[in-house]
C-alpha positions as CSV (number, residue, x, y, z in Angstrom):
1,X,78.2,77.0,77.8
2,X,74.9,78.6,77.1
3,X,73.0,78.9,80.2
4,X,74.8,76.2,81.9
5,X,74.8,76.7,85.8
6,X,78.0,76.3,87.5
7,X,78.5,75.9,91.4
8,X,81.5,76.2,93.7
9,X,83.3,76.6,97.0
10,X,84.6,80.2,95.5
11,X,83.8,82.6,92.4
12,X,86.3,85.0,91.7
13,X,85.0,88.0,89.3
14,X,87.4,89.8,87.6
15,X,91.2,88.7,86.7
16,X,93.4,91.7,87.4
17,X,95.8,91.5,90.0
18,X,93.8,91.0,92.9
19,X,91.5,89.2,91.8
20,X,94.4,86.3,90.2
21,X,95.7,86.6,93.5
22,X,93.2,85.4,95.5
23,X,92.2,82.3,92.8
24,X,95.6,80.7,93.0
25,X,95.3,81.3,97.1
26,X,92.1,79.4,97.4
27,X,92.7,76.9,95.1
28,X,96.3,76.3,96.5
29,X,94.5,76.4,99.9
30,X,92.3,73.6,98.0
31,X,89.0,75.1,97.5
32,X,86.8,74.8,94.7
33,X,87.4,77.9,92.3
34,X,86.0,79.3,89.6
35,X,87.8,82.5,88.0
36,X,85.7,84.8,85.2
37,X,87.9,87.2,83.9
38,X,86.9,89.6,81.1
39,X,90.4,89.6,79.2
40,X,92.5,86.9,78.0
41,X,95.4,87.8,79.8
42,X,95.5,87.8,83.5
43,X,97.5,90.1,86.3
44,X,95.4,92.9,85.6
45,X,97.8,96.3,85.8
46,X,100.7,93.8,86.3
47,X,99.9,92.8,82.5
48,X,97.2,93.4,80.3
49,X,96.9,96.9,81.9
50,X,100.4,97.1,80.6
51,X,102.3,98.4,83.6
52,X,104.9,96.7,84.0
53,X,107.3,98.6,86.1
54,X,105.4,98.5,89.0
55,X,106.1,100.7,92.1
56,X,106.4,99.5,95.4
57,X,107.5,96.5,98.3
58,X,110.6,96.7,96.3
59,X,112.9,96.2,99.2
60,X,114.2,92.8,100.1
61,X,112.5,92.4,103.0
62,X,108.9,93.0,101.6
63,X,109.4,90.2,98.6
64,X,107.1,87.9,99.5
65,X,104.2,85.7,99.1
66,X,102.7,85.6,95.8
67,X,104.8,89.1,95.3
68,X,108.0,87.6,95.7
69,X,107.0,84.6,93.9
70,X,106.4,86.7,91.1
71,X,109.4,88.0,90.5
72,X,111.7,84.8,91.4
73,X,109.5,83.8,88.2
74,X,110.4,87.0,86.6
75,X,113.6,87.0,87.3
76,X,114.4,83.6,85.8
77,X,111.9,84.2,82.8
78,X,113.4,87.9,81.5
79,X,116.0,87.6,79.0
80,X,118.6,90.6,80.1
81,X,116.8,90.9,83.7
82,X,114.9,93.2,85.0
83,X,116.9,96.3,85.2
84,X,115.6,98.4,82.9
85,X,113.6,101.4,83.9
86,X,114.3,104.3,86.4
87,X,110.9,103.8,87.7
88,X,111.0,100.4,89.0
89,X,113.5,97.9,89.8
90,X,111.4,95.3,88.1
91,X,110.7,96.1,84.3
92,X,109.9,92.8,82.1
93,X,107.7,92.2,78.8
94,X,104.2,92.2,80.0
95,X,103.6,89.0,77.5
96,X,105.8,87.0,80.4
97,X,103.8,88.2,83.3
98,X,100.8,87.5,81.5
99,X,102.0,83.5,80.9
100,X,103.2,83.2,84.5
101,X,99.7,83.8,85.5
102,X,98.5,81.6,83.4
103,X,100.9,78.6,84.5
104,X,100.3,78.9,87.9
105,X,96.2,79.1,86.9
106,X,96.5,76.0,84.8
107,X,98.9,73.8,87.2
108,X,95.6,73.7,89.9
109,X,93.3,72.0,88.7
110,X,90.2,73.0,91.1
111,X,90.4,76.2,89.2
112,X,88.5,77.0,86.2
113,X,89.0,80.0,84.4
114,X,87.0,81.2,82.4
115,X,87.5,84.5,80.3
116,X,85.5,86.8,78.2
117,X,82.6,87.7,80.4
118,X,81.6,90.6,82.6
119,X,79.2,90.3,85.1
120,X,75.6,91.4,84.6
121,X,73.8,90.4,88.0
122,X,74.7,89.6,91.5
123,X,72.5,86.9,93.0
124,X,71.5,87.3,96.6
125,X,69.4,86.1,99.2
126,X,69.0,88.5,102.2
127,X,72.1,90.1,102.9
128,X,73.9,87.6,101.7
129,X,75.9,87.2,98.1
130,X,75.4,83.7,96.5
131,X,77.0,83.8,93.5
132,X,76.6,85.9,90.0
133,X,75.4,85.7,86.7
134,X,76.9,86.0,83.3
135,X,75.6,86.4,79.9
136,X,75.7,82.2,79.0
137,X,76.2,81.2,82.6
138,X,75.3,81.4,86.2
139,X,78.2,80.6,88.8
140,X,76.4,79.7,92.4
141,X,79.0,80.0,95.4
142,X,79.8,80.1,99.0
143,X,82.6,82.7,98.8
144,X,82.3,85.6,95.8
145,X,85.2,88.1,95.6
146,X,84.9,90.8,93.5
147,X,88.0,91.6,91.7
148,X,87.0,93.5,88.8
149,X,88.6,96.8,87.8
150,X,86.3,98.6,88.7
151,X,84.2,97.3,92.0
152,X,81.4,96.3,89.5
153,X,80.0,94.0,91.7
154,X,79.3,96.0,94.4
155,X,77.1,98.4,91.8
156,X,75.4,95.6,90.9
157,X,74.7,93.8,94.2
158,X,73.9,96.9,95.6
159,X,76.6,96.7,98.0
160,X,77.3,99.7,100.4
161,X,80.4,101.3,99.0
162,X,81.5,104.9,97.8
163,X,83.0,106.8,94.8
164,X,85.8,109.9,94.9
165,X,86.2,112.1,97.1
166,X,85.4,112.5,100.9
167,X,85.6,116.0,103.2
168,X,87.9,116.1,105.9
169,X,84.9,116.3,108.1
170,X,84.3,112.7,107.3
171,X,87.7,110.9,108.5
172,X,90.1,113.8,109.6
173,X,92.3,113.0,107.3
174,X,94.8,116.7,106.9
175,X,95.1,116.1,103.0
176,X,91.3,115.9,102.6
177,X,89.5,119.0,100.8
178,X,87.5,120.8,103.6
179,X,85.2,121.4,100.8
180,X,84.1,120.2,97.8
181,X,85.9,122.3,95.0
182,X,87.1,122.9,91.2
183,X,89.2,119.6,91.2
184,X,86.9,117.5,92.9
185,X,84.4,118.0,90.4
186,X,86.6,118.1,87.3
187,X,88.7,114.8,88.5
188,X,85.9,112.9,91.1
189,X,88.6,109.8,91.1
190,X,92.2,109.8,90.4
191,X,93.1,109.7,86.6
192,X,93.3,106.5,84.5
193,X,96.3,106.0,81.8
194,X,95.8,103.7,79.0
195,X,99.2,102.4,78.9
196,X,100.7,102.5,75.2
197,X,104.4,100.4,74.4
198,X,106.9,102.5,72.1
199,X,110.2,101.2,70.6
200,X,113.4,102.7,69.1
201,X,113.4,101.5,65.3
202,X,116.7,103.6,64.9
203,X,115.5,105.8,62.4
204,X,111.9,104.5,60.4
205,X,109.4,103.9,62.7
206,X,105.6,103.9,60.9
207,X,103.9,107.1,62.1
208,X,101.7,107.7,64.3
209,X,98.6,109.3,63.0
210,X,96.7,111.9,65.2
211,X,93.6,111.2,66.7
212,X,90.7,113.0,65.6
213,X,90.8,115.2,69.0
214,X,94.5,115.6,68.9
215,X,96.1,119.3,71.2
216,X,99.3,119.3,71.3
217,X,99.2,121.9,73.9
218,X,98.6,119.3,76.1
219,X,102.3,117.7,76.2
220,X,104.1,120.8,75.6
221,X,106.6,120.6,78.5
222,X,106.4,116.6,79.4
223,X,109.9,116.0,80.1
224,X,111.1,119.7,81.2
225,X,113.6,119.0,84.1
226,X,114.2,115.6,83.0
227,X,115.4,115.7,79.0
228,X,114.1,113.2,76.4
229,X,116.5,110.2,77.4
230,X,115.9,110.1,80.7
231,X,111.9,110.6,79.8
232,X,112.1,107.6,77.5
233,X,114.1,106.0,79.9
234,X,111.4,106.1,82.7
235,X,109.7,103.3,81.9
236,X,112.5,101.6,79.2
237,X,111.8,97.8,78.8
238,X,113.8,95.4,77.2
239,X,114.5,95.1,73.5
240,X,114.8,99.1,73.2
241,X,110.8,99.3,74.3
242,X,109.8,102.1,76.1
243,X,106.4,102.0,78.8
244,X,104.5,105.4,78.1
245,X,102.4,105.7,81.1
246,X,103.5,109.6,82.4
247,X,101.9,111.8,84.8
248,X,103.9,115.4,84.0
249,X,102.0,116.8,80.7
250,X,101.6,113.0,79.5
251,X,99.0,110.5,79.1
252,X,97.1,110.5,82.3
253,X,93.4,110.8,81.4
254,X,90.8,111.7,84.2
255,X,88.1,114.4,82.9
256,X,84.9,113.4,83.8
257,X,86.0,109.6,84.9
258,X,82.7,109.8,86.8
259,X,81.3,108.9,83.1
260,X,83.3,105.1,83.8
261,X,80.2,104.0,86.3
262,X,77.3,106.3,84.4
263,X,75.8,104.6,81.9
264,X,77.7,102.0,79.1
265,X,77.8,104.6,76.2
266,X,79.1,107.0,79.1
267,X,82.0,104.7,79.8
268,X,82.6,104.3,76.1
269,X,82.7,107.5,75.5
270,X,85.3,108.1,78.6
271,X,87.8,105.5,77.7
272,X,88.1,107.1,73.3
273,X,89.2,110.0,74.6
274,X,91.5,108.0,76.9
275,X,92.7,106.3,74.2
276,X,93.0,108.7,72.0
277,X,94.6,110.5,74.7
278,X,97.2,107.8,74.9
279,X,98.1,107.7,70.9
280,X,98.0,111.7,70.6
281,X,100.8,111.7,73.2
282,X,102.9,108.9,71.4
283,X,102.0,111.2,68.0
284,X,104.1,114.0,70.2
285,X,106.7,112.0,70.7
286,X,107.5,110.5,68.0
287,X,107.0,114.3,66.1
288,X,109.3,115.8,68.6
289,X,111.6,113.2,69.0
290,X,112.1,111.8,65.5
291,X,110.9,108.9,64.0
292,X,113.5,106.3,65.5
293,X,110.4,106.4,68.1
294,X,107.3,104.1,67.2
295,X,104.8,101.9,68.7
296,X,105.9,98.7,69.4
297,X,104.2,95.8,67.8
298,X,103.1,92.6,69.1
299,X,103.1,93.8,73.0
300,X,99.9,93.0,73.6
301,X,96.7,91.0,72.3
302,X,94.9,92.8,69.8
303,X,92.9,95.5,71.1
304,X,89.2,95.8,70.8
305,X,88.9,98.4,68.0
306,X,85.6,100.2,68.8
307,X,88.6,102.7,70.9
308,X,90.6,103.2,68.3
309,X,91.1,105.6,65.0
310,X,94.0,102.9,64.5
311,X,92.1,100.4,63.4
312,X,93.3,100.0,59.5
313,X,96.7,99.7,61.3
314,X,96.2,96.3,63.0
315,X,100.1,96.1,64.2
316,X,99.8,98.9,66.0
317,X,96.6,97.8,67.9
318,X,99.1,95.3,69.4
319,X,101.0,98.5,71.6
320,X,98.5,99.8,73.2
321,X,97.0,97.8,77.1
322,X,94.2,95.8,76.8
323,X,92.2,98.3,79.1
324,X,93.3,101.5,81.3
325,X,95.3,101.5,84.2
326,X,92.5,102.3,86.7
327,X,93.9,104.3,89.9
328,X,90.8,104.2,91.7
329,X,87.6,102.0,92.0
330,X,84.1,102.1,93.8
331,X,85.1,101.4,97.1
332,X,83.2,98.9,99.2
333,X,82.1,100.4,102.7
334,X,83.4,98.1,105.1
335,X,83.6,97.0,108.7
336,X,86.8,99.3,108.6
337,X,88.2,101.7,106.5
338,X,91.6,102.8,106.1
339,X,92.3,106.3,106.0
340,X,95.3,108.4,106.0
341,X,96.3,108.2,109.0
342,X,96.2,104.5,108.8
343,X,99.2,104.5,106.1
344,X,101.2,107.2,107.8
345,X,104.2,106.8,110.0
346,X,103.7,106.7,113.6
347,X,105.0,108.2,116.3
348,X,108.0,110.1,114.8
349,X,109.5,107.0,113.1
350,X,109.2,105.4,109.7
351,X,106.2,102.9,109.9
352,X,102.6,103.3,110.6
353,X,100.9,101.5,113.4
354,X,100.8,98.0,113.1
355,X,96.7,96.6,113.0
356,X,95.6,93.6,115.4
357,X,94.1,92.2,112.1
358,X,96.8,93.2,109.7
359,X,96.9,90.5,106.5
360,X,98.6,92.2,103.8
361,X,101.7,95.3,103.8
362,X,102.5,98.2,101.7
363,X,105.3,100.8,101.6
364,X,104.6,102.9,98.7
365,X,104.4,106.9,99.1
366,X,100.6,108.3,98.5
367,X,100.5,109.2,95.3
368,X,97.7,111.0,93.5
369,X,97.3,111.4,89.8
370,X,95.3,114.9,89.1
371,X,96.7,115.8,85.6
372,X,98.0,119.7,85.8
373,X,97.8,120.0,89.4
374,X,100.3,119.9,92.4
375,X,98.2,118.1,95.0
376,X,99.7,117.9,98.3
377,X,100.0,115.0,100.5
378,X,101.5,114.4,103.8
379,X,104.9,113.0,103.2
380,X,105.2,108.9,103.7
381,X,108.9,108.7,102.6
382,X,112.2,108.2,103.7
383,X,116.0,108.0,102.7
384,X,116.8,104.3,102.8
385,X,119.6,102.0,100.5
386,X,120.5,105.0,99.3
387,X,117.4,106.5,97.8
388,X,113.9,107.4,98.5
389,X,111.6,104.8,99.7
390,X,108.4,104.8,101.6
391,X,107.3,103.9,104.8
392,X,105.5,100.5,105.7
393,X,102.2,100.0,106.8
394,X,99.2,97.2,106.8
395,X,96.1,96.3,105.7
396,X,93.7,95.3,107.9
397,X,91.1,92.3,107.5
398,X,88.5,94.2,108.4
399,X,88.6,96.4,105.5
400,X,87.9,93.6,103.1
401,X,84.8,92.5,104.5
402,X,81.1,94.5,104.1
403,X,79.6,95.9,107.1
404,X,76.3,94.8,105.5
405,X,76.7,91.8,103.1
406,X,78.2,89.0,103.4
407,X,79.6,85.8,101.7
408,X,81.4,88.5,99.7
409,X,85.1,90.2,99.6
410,X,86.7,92.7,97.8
411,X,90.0,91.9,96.9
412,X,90.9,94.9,94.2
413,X,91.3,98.7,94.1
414,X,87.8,98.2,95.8
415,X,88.4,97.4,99.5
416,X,87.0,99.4,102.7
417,X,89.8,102.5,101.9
418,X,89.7,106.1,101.8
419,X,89.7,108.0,98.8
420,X,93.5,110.0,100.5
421,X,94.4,106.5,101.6
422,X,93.4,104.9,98.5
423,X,96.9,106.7,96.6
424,X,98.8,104.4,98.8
425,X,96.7,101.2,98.4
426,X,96.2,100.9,94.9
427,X,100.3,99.8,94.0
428,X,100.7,96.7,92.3
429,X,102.3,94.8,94.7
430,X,99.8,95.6,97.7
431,X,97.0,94.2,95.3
432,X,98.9,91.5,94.7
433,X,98.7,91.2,98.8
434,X,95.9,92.1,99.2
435,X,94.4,89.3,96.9
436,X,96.2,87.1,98.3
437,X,95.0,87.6,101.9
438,X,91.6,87.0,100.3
439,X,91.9,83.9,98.5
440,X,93.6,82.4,101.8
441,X,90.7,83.7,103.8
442,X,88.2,82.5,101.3
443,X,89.4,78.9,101.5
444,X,89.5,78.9,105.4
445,X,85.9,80.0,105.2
446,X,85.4,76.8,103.4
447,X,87.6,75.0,105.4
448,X,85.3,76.2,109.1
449,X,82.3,76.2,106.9
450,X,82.0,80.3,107.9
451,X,81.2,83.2,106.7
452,X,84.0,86.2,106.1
453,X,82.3,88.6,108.9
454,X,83.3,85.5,111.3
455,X,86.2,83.9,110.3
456,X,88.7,84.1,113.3
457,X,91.3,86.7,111.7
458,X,94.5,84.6,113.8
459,X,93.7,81.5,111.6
460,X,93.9,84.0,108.5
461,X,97.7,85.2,109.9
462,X,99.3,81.9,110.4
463,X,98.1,80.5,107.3
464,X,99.2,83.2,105.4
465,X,103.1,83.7,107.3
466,X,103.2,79.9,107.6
467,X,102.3,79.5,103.7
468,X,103.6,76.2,102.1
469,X,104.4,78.0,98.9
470,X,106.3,81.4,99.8
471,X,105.2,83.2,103.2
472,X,103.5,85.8,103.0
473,X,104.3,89.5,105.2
474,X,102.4,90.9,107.7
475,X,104.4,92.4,110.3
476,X,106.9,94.7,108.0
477,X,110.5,95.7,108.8
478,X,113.0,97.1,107.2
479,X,115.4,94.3,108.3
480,X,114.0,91.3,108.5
481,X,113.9,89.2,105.3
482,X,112.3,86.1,104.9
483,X,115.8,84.2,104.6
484,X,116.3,85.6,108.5
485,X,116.2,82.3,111.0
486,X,113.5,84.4,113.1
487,X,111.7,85.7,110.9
488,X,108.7,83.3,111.4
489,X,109.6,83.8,115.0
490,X,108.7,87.9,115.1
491,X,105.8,87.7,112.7
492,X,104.0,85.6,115.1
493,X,105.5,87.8,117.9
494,X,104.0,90.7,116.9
495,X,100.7,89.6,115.2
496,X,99.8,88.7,119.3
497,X,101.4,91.7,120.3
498,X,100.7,93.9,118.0
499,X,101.1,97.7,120.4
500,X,104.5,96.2,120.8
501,X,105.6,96.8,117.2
502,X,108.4,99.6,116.7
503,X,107.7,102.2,114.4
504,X,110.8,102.5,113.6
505,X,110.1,99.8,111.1
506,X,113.1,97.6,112.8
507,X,112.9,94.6,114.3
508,X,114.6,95.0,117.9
509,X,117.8,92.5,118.9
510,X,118.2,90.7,115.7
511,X,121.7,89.5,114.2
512,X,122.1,91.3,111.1
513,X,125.4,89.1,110.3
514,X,123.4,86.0,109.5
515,X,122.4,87.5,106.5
516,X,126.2,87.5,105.6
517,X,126.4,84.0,104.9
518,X,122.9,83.7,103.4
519,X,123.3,86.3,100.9
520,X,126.8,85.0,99.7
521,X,125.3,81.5,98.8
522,X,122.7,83.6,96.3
523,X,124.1,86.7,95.3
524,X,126.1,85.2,92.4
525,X,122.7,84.8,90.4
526,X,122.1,88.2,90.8
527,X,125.1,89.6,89.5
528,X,126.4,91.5,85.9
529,X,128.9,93.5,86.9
530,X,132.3,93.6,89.6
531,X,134.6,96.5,90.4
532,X,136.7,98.2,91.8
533,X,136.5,102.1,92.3
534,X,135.9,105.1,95.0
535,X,133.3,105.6,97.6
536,X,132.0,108.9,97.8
537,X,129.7,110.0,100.8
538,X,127.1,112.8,100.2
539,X,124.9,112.9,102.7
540,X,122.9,110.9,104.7
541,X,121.7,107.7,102.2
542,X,123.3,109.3,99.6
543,X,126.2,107.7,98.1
544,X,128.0,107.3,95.0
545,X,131.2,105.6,93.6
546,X,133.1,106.1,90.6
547,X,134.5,103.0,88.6
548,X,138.7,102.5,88.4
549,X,138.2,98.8,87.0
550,X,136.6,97.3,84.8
551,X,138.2,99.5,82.2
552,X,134.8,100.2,79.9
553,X,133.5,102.0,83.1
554,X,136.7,104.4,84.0
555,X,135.5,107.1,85.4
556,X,132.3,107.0,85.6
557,X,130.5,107.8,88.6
558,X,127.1,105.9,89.6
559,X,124.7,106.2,92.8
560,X,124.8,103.5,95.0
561,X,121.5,101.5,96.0
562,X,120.5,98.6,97.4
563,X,117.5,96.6,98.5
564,X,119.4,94.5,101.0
565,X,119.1,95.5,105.3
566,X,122.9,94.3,105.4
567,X,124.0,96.0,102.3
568,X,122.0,99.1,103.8
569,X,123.7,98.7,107.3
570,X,126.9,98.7,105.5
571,X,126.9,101.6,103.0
572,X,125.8,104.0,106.1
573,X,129.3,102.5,107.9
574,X,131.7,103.3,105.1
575,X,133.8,106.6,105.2
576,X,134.2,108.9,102.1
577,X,137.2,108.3,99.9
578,X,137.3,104.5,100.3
579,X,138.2,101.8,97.9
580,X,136.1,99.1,97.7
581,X,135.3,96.3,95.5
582,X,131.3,96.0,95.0
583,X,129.2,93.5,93.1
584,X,125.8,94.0,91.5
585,X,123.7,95.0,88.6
586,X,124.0,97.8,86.5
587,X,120.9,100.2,85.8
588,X,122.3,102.6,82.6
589,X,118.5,104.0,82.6
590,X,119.3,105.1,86.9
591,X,122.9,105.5,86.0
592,X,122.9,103.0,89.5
593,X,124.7,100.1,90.7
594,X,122.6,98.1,93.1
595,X,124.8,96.7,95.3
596,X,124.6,92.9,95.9
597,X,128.2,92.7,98.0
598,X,130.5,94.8,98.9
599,X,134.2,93.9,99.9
600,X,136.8,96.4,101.2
């Protein structure tokens, strides 16, 4: 491959979740595509990052595209299923989500992937990107998308984009800093977390040796107000595997982060102590919690050892992620930029504004990851299925594409977004979106023989909601699922008429009761458990029911949640006291039953 000279319809740089995304898109859209990724696995913080409980579009209704794809494969592809963790509703061994990647890579063949190479130059002429070269190759293109980890690409095509913080002064945004301060300059971007796998041995795990910078007055108090169990339990995987990736006293690492786009012995230096960050805190668990707690072998590939003070331990160089799970990314500058206000709910209700331009949706609450400090945020959340969820809003096109350059997109942590905004943004599943919308707009580019700054944003939409594989969302609402007989019907509605779109989040005159009969002919797939037992009514979307039959579960008393609009509708009719017979799946780690179907 030495110096060989590749050319294409599309390069993608960079195989994390965006950027794998937007590959299978285009090449499913049937463009030419080549993918460079620097790992071997692909899926980014969906895999090789190792998180793998993901947060967000969890509800039924926002399941789709390559999203929902995902997890039909998951869901087939888990042994036990996915309802593990407290954290997610998805938890699965992040070796599958790496090979479902790589099938859906290797079943098109006008993609080549290639893996083990960063990029080290951005080819241009005038303002606009032509490709990029590696260290044994050269990949000329039409379309480049940057979706690296990190926004590399826009360092090294000099590419307008920023890095942390902004003021208030700069977008109005209320959660901003008015000034910069102590925590902007000790944490300039939100803190990485290099992801490390622990298991329960039962009672002779190997230790875990201290790193050479180990303090354990940095984890004293991880799991106050939560106990060890439920701690563990967070992120519990199958086969008794446990996902350490912690915010409270754990192994978020962000002091001096700036280092990760200084110079390369900078960033080395940033991501030992993040390592070792990572293994100190599994040292502290397994020292406070007894040795039943070690680190999982054979998680992961083996990790690069130049990070590690484990490296005469080669096992255990298979539980720690391939590389961190970055929060935040240079950010490209682009025609738009989506800032707070952008993901919060609008007018009173419980979804933001809907863009003219919108290509991708979100839901998750802003979250912001500044290790010992309580940084507030204007709320984004509601009470819905029983639980906390957040509110919808979109992505607009426009914040994909430069202002300046063009025949380039950013497809990653890296789009046109505030650093505020940026909390909301950066979920796994909106990447996954987000990537998506790319790919699909890269291939039209191909397809009109234009360039992204004038590709007509409608032919965008009704490729994406109209896709042959599994449509993709753009218009959210709480109660409209994809199964719904008009749902292609209202996403082209309001994509046209965009200022017409409630923000209440639900979709105005629609028969609820037709998802009755479509959700009886799938639910028993989705089913471990049936009972009988008492409804008990706490408050609003707070509800619980405790078990009379089966007889392992007497007595006990479980939350009730659901992901379903008719399960939802249903749960806020019942009346305290009730007997009912309900079917779903079992969460131990929640101590929930997700409802599937209820009968009275």
């Amino acid at each position: 491959m030495s110096n060989q000279i590749y050319t294409t319809d599309v390069l993608v740089v960079g195989g994390g979740t965006g950027g794998t995304a937007a590959a299978i898109q285009a090449a499913r859209r049937g463009a030419k595509v080549i993918l460079v990724s620097e790992f071997a696995w692909l899926g980014g913080m969906l895999t090789s990052a190792g998180v793998t409980a993901p947060d967000g579009n969890e509800l039924a209704a926002f399941q789709t595209g390559l999203w929902g794809e995902f997890l039909i494969e998951l869901r087939s592809r888990q042994p036990g299923g996915l309802d593990n963790s407290w954290v997610s509703f998805f938890s699965y061994e992040p070796r599958i989500g790496a090979q479902i990647f790589a099938d859906w890579v290797n079943a098109l063949p006008n993609l080549q992937w290639i893996s083990g190479y960063v990029p080290l130059e951005v080819l241009r002429q005038g303002n606009c990107v032509t490709g990029v070269k590696f260290a044994s190759f050269t990949v000329h293109a039409k379309i480049t998308i940057d979706g690296t980890e990190l926004g590399d690409l826009l360092a090294l095509g000099e590419i307008p984009h920023r890095w942390g913080w902004e003021l208030q002064s700069e977008f109005g945004e209320i959660s901003a800093p008015t000034e910069y301060n102590s925590l902007t300059k000790k944490y300039p971007v939100q803190a990485p977390t290099w992801v490390v796998v622990m298991q329960d041995f039962g009672d002779s795990a190997p230790e875990i040796p201290q790193a050479p910078n180990y303090d354990e007055s940095l984890f004293i108090g991880a799991w106050d107000n939560y106990g060890a169990e439920k701690f563990m339990n967070y992120g519990r995987l199958p086969g008794n595997r446990f996902m350490i990736n912690w915010p409270q006293q754990g192994n978020d690492w962000g002091v001096g982060a700036g280092r990760l786009i200084e110079s390369e012995a900078k960033r080395q230096e940033f991501l030992q102590e993040c390592f070792w960050h990572s293994q100190n805190f599994a040292h502290f668990i397994q020292s406070q919690l007894g040795r039943r707690y070690g680190l999982a072998p054979n998680i992961f590939p083996q990790l690069n050892t130049q990070h590690s003070a484990l490296s005469t331990q080669h096992s255990a160089l298979t539980s720690f992620a391939l590389h961190p799970y970055y929060r935040e990314s240079r950010r490209l500058i682009g025609i738009t930029t989506v800032r707070e206000q952008d993901i919060l709910p609008g007018n009173g209700g419980n979804a933001a504004p809907l863009h003219k331009d919108a290509i991708a949706i979100g839901n998750y609450a802003n979250d912001h990851h500044y290790p010992g400090i309580e940084f507030a945020l204007q709320p984004k959340s509601i009470r819905w299925g029983g639980r906390w969820t957040g509110t919808p809003f979109t992505i607009p096109y426009r914040c994909l594409v430069s202002e300046y350059i063009d025949g380039f997109f950013a497809c990653e942590k890296n789009i046109s977004v505030s650093h505020i905004a940026s909390g909301a943004t950066r979920l796994q599943p909106v990447v996954m979106n987000i990537g998506q919308a790319v790919g699909m707009a890269a291939a039209l580019c191909i397809e009109y023989n234009q360039l992204p700054q004038h590709l007509h944003v409608e032919k965008l939409q009704d490729a994406l909601i109209e896709n042959s594989h599994l449509p993709a969302l753009i218009v959210p609402f709480f109660n409209l699922t994809l199964e719904h007989s008009e749902w292609l019907k209202w996403q082209k509605y309001y994509t046209v008429n965009h200022t017409a779109y409630p923000t209440t989040g639900i979709c105005p005159n629609l028969n609820i009761s037709q998802y009755l009969d479509l959700h009886k002919n799938s639910v028993n797939s989705r089913i471990n458990i049936s009972c009988v037992g008492t409804f008990h009514f706490y408050g609003q979307q707070d509800y619980a029911f405790t078990v009379l039959t089966p007889s392992e579960y007497e007595g006990q008393t479980w939350q009730l949640v659901t992901l379903h609009p008719h399960i939802d509708s249903t749960l806020e009719k019942l009346v305290n006291g009730e007997q009912l017979q309900l079917q779903g799946r079992y969460n131990s780690a929640g101590n929930w039953l997700l409802v599937e179907h209820i009968e009275k």
